[in-house]
C-alpha positions as CSV (number, residue, x, y, z in Angstrom):
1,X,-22.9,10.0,9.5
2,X,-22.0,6.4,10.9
3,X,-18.8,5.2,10.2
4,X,-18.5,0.6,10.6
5,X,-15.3,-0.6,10.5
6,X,-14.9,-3.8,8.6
7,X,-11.2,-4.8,8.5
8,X,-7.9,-3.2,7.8
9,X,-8.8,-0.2,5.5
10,X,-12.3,-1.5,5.0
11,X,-15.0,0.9,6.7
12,X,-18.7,1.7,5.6
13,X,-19.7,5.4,5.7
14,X,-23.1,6.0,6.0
15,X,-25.3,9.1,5.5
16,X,-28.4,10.1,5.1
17,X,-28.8,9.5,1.7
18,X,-26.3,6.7,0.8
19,X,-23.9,3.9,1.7
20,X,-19.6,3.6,0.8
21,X,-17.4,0.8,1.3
22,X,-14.0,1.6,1.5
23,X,-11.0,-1.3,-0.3
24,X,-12.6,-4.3,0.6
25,X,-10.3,-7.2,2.3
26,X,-11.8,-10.0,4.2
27,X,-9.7,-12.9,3.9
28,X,-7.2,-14.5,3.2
29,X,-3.2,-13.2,2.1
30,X,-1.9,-10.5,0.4
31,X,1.3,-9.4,-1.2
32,X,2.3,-12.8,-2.5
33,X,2.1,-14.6,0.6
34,X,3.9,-11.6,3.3
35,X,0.8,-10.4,5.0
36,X,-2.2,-11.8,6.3
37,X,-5.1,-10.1,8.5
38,X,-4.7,-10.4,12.5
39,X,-8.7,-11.3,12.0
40,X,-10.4,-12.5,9.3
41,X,-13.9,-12.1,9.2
42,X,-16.1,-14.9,9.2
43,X,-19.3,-13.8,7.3
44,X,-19.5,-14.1,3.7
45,X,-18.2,-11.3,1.5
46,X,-22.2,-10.3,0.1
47,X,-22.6,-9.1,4.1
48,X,-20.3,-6.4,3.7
49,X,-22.3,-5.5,0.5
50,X,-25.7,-5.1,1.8
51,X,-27.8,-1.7,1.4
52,X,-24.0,-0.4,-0.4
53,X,-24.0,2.5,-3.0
54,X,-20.8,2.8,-3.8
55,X,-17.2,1.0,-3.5
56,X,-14.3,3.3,-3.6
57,X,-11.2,1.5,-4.2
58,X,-7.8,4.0,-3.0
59,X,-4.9,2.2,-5.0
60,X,-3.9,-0.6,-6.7
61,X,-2.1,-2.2,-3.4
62,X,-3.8,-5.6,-3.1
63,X,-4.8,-4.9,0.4
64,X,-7.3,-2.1,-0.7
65,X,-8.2,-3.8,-4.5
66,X,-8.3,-7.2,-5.0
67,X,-9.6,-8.4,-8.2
68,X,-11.3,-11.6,-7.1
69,X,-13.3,-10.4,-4.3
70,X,-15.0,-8.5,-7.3
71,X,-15.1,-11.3,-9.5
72,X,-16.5,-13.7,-6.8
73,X,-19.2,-10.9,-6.0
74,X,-19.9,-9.4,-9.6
75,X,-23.4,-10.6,-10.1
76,X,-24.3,-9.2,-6.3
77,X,-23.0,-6.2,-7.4
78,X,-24.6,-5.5,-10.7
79,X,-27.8,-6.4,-9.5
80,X,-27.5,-3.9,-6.9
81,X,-26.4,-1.2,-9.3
82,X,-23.0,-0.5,-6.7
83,X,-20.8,2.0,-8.6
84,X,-17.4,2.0,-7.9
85,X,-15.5,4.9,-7.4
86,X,-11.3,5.5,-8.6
87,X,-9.0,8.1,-9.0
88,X,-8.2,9.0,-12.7
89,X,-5.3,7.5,-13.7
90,X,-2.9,7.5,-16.8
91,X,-2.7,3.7,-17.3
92,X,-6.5,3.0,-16.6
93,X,-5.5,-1.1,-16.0
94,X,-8.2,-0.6,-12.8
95,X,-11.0,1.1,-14.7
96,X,-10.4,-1.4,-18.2
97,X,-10.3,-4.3,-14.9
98,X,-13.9,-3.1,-14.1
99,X,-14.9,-2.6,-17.9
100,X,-14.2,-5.7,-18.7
101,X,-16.1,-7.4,-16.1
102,X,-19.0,-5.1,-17.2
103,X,-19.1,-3.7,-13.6
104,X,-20.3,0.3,-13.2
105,X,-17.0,2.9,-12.6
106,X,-17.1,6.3,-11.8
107,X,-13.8,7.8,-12.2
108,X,-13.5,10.8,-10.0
109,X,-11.1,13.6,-10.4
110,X,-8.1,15.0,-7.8
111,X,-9.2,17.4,-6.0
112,X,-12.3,18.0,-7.2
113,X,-15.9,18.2,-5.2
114,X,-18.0,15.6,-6.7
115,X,-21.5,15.1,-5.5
116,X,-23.0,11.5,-5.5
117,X,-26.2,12.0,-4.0
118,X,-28.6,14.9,-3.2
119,X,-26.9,15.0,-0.2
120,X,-23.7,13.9,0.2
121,X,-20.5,14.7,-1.7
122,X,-16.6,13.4,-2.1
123,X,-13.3,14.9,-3.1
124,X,-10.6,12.6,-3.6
125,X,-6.8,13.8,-3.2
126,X,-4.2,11.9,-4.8
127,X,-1.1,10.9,-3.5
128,X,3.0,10.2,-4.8
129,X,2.3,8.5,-7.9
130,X,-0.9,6.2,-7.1
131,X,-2.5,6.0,-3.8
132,X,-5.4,9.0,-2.8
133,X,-7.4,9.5,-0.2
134,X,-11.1,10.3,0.3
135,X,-12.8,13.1,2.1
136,X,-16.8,12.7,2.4
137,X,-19.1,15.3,3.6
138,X,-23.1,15.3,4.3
139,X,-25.0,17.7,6.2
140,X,-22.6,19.4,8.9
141,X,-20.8,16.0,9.7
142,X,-17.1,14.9,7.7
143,X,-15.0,11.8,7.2
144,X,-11.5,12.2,5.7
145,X,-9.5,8.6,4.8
146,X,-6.0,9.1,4.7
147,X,-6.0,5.3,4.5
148,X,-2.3,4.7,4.0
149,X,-1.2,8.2,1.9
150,X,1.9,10.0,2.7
151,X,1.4,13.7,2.7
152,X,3.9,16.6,3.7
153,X,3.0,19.4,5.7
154,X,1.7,21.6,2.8
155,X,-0.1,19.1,1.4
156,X,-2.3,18.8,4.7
157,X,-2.6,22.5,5.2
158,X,-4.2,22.0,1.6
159,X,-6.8,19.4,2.2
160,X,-7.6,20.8,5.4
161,X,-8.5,24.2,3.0
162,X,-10.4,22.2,0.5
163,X,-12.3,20.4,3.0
164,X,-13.0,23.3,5.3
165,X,-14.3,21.7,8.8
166,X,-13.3,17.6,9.0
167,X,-14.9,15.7,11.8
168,X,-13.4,12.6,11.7
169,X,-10.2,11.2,10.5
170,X,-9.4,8.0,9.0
171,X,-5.5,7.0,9.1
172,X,-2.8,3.9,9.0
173,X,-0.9,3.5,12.3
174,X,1.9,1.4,11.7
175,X,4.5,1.0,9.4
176,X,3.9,-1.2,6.3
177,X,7.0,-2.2,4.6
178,X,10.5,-3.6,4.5
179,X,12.5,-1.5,7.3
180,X,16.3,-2.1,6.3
181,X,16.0,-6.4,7.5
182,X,16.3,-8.5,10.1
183,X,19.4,-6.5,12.3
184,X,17.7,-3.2,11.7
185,X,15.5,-3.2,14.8
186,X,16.5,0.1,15.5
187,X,14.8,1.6,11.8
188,X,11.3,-0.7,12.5
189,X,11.3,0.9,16.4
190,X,12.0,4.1,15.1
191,X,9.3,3.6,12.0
192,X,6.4,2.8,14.4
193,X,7.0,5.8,16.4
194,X,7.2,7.8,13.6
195,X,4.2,6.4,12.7
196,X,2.7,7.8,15.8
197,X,3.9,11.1,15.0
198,X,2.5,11.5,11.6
199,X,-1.2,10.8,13.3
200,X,-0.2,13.4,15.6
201,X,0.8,16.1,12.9
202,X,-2.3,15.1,10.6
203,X,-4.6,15.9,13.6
204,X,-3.2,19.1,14.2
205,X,-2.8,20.4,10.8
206,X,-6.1,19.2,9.7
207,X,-7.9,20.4,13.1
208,X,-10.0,17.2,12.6
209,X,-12.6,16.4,16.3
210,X,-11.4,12.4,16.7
211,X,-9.0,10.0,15.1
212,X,-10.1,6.5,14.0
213,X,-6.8,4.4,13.4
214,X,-7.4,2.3,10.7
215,X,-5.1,0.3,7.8
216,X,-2.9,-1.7,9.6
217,X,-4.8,-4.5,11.2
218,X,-2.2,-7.0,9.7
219,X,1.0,-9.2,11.0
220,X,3.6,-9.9,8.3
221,X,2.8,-13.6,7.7
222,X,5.8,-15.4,6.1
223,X,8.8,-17.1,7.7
224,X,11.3,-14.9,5.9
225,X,9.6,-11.5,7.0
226,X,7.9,-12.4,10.2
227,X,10.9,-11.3,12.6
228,X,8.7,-7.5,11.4
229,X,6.4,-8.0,13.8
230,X,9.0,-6.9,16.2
231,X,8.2,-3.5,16.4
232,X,4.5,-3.0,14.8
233,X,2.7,-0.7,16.5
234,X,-0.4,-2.6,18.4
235,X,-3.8,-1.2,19.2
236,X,-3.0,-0.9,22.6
237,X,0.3,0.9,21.7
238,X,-1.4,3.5,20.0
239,X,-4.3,4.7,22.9
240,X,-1.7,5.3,25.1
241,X,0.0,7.4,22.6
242,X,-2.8,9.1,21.8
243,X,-3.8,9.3,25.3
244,X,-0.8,10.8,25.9
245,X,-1.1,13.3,23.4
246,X,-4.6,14.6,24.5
247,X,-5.9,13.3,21.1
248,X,-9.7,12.3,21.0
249,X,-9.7,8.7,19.2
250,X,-11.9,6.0,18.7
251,X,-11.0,2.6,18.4
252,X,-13.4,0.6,16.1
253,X,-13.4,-3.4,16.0
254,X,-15.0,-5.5,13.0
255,X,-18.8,-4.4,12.6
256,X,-18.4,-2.1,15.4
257,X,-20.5,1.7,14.6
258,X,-19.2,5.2,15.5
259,X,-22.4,7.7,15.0
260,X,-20.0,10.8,13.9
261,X,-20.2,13.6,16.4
262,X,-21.3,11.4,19.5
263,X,-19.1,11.7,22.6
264,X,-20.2,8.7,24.6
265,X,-18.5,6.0,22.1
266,X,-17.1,3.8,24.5
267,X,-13.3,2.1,23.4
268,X,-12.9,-0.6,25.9
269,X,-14.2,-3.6,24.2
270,X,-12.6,-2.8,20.7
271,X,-9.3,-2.2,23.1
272,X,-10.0,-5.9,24.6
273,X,-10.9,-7.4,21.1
274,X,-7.7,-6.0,19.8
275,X,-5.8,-6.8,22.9
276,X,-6.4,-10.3,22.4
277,X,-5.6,-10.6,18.6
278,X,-2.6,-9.1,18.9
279,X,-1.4,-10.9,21.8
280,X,-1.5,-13.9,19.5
281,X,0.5,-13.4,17.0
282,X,3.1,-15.4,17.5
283,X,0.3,-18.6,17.1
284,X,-1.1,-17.3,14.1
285,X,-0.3,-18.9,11.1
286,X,2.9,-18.6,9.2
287,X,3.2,-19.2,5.0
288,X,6.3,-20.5,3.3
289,X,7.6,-20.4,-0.7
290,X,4.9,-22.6,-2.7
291,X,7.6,-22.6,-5.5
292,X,11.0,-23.0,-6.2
293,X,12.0,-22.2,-10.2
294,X,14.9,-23.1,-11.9
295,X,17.7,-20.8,-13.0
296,X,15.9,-21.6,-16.6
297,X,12.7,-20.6,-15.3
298,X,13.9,-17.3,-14.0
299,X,15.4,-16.8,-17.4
300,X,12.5,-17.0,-19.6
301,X,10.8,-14.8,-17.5
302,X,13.7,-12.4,-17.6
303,X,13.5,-12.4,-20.9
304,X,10.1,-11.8,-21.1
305,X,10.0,-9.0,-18.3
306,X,13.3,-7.0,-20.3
307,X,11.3,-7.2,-23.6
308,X,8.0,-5.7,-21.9
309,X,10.8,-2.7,-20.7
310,X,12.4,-2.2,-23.5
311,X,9.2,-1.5,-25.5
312,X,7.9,1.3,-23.2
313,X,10.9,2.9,-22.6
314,X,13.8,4.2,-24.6
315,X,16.8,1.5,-23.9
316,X,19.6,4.1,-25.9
317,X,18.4,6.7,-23.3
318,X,18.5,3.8,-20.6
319,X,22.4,2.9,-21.7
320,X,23.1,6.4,-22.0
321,X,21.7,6.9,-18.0
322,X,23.7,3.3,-16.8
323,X,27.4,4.9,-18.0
324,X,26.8,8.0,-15.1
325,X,27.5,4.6,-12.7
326,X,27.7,6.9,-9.7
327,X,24.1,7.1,-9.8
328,X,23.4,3.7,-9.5
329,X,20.9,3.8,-12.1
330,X,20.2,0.8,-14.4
331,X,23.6,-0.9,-12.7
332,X,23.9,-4.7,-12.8
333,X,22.9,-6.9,-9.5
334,X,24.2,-9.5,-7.5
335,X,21.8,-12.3,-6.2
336,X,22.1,-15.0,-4.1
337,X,19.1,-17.3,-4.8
338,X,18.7,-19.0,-1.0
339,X,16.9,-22.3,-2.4
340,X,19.2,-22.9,-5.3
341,X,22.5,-21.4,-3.5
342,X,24.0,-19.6,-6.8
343,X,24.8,-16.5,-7.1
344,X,23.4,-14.5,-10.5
345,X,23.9,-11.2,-12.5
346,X,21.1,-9.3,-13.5
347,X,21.6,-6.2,-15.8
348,X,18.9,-5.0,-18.8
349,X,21.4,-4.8,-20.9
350,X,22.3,-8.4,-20.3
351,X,20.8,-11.5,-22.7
352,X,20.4,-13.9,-20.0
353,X,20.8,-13.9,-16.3
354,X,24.8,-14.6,-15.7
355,X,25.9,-17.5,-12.8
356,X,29.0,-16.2,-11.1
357,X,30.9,-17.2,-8.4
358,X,31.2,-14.3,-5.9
359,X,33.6,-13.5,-3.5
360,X,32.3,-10.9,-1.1
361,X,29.2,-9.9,0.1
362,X,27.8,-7.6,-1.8
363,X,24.7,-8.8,-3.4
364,X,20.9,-9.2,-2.5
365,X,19.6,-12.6,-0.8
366,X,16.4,-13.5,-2.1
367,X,14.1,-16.9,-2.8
368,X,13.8,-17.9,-6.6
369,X,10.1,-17.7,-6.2
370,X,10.2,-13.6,-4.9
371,X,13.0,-12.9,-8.1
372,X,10.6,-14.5,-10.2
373,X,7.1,-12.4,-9.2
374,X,9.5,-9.6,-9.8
375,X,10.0,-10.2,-12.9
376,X,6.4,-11.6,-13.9
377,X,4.6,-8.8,-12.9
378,X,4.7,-4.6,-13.3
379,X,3.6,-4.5,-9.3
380,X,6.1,-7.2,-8.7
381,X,8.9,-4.5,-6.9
382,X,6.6,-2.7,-5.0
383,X,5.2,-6.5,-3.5
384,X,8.8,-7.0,-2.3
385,X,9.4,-3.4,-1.0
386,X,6.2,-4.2,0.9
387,X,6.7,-7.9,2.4
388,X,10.1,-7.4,3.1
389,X,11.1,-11.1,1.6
390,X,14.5,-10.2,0.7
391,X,17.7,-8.8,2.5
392,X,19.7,-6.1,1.5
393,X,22.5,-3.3,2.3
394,X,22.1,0.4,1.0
395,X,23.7,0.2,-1.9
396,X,21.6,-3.3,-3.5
397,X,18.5,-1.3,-2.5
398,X,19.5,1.5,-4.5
399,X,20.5,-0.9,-7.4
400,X,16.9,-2.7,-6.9
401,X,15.1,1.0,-7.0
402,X,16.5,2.0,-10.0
403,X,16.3,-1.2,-12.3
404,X,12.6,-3.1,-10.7
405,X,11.4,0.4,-9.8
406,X,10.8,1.1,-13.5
407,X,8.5,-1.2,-14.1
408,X,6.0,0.6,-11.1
409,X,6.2,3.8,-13.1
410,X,5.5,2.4,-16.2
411,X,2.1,0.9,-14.6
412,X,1.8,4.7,-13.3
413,X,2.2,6.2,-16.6
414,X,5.6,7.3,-16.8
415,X,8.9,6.2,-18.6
416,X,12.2,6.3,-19.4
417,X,12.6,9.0,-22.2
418,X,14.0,12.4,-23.1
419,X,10.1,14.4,-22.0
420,X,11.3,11.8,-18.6
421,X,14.6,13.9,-18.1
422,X,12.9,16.9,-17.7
423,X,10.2,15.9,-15.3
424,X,11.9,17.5,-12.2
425,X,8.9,17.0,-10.1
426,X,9.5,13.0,-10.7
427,X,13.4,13.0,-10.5
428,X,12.8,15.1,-7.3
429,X,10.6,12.3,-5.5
430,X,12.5,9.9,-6.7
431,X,15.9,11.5,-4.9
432,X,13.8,12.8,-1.6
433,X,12.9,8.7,-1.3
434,X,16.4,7.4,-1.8
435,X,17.3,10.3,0.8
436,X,15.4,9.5,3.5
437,X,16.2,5.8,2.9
438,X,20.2,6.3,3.5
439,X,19.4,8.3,6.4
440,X,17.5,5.1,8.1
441,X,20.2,2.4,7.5
C-alpha cells in the first residue's frame, strides 16, 4: 500500500489492485472567500486523476467536495469509469449532484466492510451529523482517514475493533474554525494544542504504527479572519510534538510517496518544504468582500430563506420553542452590518428585517455580503462558523446556533417537529456543543 499526498485532505491510496483519491482540492478558495491553500498545486487537475479507481468524497465541506472540480473533469472521469464513493445520507443533495451530471456513485454504508476489488476493501464510519471517515485495508497493510472527524473515546475504541490491526493513520492537525474572535488568543492557542492532543489520543487508542498529519494545509485567507493564523499549528509545530511524544509520523509534501510499512521514509525535505510555506504566510495573498447588498437585498433574500424554513419545519412548534426564551432558541438578533453601519433585527417570526437604533453592545458584527450567504444558502451557517468572518460574544453565538443552525440540519435530514422533540440523541449533541463552547470563551 502507497499512500501520495496531494494537498490538504487530498491523498491517493494505492494497492495492489486499485487506485483512491481522497476530497480533491487543488486550487483556488474555499468557504466563501476565508481559506485558501498555503500551496496550490500547479499541475492540471486530470494529473491527480490518472490510473484512479475511485474518488471518495468525506462530507459536503467545500474543502473535501467541490462541485466544479467535478464538473470541469466530468468527461475525464466517465471515460475512465472512476466511481465515486459517499456515505449514505438522508438528504442525498451529493448523490442527486453526481446523478445529474451522469457521473458513477457508490453509496457505501456506516460501518459496514465493503469490498471494491478482489483485493482490497473499505468501511466508512460516520461522524456527528455529516462528515465520516475511511478505513482501507489490502493484504496485511491498513490506512485509516480520520480526515477532519471528531470522535470520543468510545467511538475510537470502536473503529479500532472494526478495523482490527490499522497501520497507518490519516488525521487533521490544526484547528479549523472560528475560535471566539479576534481578543480570544487564548481559546485559538489552547485549540491548536488541543489539536495536538487529539492526534495523541487517536494513536493510542487506535494502536495505529505511524501518523500522517494531513487536512490542514490552509491559512485563513481574508482580511476580517486572517488575525487566525495566530495560533495554527505549523508543520514544524507538530514533529516536535510528536517527537516529543515518541510518536512515529510521517510528514508527506505534494506528490511525495509513503510505501506503508517502510521504516526508512525520510521527513526532512517535506519538513523544509513546509518550513518554507508556512514561514510565508504573512506574503500570501489576502481576499476582501466582492459585494456589498443593500438592506433591500438582504430582505428579499430573508424572505426567501424564512419561507424555505418554514416549509420543512413546523413554525407553531418553532413559536411554541421561542416563548422558553431562557433557551435562547429561535430568539431575535442584533446585527451590526460593518459596510452599511445600521444596526438590524432578525427573528423568523419577523416579516422583514427591522432597522433599529441600538444602544449597547450586544449584537453580532458582520459584513452584508457574509449575512446574506447565510441566508442564500442551507450550508451558509456552517461557512461562517468555519471562516470566522463575523464577531461575537457567548450569548449572539448561541442566538446564531439556534436560528442559522437549523438550516444545516435540515440539509442533514432533520427538523423542527414533534418526532424532533424526542430525538434525545440530537438535543444531546446539540447541548454537549453549546457546553463546550461557554467553557472556551
Amino acid at each position: 500500500m502507497k499512500i501520495t499526498l496531494n494537498n490538504h485532505a487530498s491523498v491517493t491510496i494505492e494497492t495492489d489492485d486499485i487506485s483512491i483519491i481522497t476530497d480533491p482540492w487543488f486550487t483556488g478558495d474555499a468557504f466563501n472567500n476565508g481559506w485558501k491553500l498555503i500551496y496550490e498545486n500547479p499541475e492540471p487537475e486530470e494529473f491527480f486523476l490518472k490510473k484512479i479507481n475511485y474518488i471518495w468524497i468525506s462530507h459536503e465541506h467545500p474543502d473535501h467536495f467541490q462541485p466544479g472540480f467535478f464538473i470541469r473533469n466530468r468527461n475525464f472521469i466517465e471515460e475512465n469509469k472512476i466511481k465515486i464513493l459517499f456515505q449514505k445520507t438522508k438528504d442525498k443533495r451529493v448523490v442527486n449532484f453526481f446523478n445529474k451530471i451522469k457521473l458513477n456513485i457508490q453509496e457505501i454504508d456506516n460501518n459496514k466492510k465493503t469490498q471494491i476489488s478482489e483485493k482490497t476493501s473499505i468501511t466508512i464510519f460516520n461522524a456527528e451529523l455529516y462528515d465520516s471517515s475511511l478505513f482501507v485495508s489490502s493484504g496485511n497493510h491498513s490506512a485509516l482517514n480520520l480526515n477532519d472527524c471528531s470522535f470520543s473515546d468510545s467511538e475510537l475504541i470502536k473503529i479500532k475493533k472494526k478495523c482490527n490491526k490499522i497501520d497507518t493513520l490519516l488525521t487533521q492537525f490544526s484547528y479549523a474554525a472560528w475560535k471566539g474572535g479576534k481578543n480570544n488568543i487564548k481559546w485559538r492557542t489552547n485549540a491548536s494544542y488541543q489539536k495536538l492532543d487529539e492526534i495523541k489520543k487517536q494513536f493510542k487508542l487506535l494502536n495505529c504504527q505511524t501518523v500522517i498529519p494531513i487536512a490542514s494545509f490552509i491559512y485563513f485567507s481574508h482580511k476580517d479572519n486572517f488575525y487566525m493564523n495566530d495560533s495554527i499549528n505549523t508543520v514544524e509545530k507538530v514533529c516536535k510534538f510528536l517527537s516529543l511524544n515518541n510518536l512515529s509520523y510521517k510528514i508527506l509534501s505534494p506528490n511525495t510517496t509513503y510505501e506503508v510499512g517502510i521504516d526508512d521514509y525520510d521527513n526532512s525535505i517535506p519538513k523544509i518544504f513546509w518550513k518554507n510555506e508556512y514561514d510565508n504566510i504573512n506574503r500570501k495573498k489576502i481576499n476582501n468582500y466582492s459585494n456589498c447588498y443593500t438592506l433591500e437585498d438582504l430582505d428579499l433574500v430573508f424572505l426567501s430563506y424564512k419561507k424555505k424554513i418554514f416549509k420543512e419545519n413546523n413554525i407553531y412548534l418553532m413559536k411554541l420553542i421561542s416563548v422558553f426564551k431562557i433557551f435562547n432558541i429561535f430568539q431575535p438578533i442584533i446585527f451590526y452590518i460593518t459596510d452599511l453601519k445600521k444596526y438590524i433585527k432578525f427573528s423568523f417570526f419577523n416579516n422583514k428585517l427591522a432597522e433599529v437604533n441600538l444602544v449597547n453592545t450586544n449584537y453580532v458584527k458582520i459584513h452584508s455580503s457574509s449575512l446574506f450567504f447565510i441566508l442564500n444558502n442551507n450550508f451558509g451557517f456552517d461557512t461562517l462558523t468555519v471562516n470566522g468572518l463575523f464577531e461575537s460574544d457567548y450569548n449572539n453565538f448561541k442566538k446564531l446556533v439556534f436560528n442559522f443552525g437549523l438550516g444545516s440540519y435540515n440539509a442533514a435530514g432533520m427538523y423542527i417537529s414533534i418526532k424532533f422533540i424526542f430525538n434525545f440523541k440530537l438535543v444531546l449533541l446539540i447541548y454537549e456543543k453549546i457546553k463546550k463552547l461557554k467553557l472556551k470563551f
